[in-house]
N, C-alpha and C positions, 0 to 999 in steps of 0.2 A: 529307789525311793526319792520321792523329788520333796524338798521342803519349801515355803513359800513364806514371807512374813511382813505386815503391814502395822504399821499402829498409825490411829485416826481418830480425831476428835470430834467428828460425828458422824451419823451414818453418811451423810453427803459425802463423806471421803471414803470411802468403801469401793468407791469403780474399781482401783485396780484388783483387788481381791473378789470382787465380783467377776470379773472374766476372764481370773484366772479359777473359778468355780466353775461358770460355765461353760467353757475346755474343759475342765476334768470331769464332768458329769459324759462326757461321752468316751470315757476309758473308763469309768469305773460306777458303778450304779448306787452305789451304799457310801453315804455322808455323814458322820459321824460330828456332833456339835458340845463343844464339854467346855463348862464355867458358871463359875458361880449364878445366885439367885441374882436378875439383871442385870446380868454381864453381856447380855443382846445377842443371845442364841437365836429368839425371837424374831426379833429386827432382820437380821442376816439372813436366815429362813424367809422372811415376808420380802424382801428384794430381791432373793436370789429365783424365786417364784415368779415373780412380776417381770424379770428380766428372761423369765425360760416359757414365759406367756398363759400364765395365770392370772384371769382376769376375778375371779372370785374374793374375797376376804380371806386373808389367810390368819389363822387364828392359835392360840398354843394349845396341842390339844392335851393339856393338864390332867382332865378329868374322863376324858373320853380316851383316851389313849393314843388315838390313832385317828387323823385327818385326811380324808383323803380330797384331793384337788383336782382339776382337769386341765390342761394347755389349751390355748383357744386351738389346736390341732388335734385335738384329744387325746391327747397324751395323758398318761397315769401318774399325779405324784403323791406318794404317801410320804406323811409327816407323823412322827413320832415322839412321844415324850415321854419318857422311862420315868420320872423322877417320882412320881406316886405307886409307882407297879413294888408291890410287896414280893413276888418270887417271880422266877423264867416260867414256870408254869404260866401263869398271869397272862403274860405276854403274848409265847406261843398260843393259848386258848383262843387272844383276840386277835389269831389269824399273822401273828408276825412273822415267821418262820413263812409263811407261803409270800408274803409279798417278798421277803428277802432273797428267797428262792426263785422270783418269778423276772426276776431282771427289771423291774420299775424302778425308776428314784426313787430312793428311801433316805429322807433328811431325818435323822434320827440325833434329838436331845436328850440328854441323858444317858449314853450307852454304856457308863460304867455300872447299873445294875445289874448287867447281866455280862460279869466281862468273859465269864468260858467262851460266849457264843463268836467272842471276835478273831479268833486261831481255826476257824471255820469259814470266816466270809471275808473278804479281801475290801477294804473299805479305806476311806480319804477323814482322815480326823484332823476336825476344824478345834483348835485351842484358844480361847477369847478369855482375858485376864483384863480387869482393871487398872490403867496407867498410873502407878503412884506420883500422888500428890499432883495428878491431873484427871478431867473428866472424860478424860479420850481413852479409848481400848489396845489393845496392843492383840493382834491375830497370829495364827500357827497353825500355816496349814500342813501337814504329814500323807504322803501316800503317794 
């Protein structure tokens, strides 16, 4: 298990964690992203997209659960945001389980709703925590 760790005081400082993201998107297909409400799950997700050639808006899917995106190659990426999903049912209904199964990138916020299903799938957890008593983030990546 390799760990990784950056803190940066704005997204502009994010390169080196960014391509150490994407290297590990080609050993491992499930991304896991965990921190508090604006701790920049968001952010990190919308660059790590634009840098894997997502030319679309990337957006947090809150309400919809489940975004899906294209590479200007057409490549599949779904995005994910557990934080309003009431059970695993929920989930699996809107098709999670098959995209997690089917080998696509899965940038998934919020995975501690459902944490049975993670002793099942082999996945890379991104940890984002706010720097005390600065406005910069402190990162952790696991996997």
């Amino acid at each position: 298990m390799q760990e990784f760790r950056l803190e940066a005081d704005s997204p502009a400082g994010l390169g080196p964690l960014l391509s150490d993201l994407q290297e590990a998107v080609k050993r491992c297909h499930i991304l896991t992203f965990t921190g508090e409400p604006g701790a920049g799950k968001t952010t990190l997700i919308t660059q790590l997209c634009a840098l894997l050639g997502v030319e679309e808006a990337v957006n947090s899917p809150t309400f919809s659960l489940i975004n899906e995106y294209r590479t200007a190659s057409g490549e599949l990426i779904v995005h994910a945001d557990w934080y309003r999903a009431r059970t695993a049912e929920e989930l699996f209904d809107a098709g999670m389980l098959e995209y997690l199964d089917s080998g696509v990138l899965c940038l998934i916020e919020w995975p501690a709703v459902v944490p049975e299903i993670w002793e099942h799938y082999p996945h890379i957890a991104i940890e984002i925590e706010h720097l005390q008593g600065r406005s910069g983030r402190a990162y952790r990546v696991i996997g």
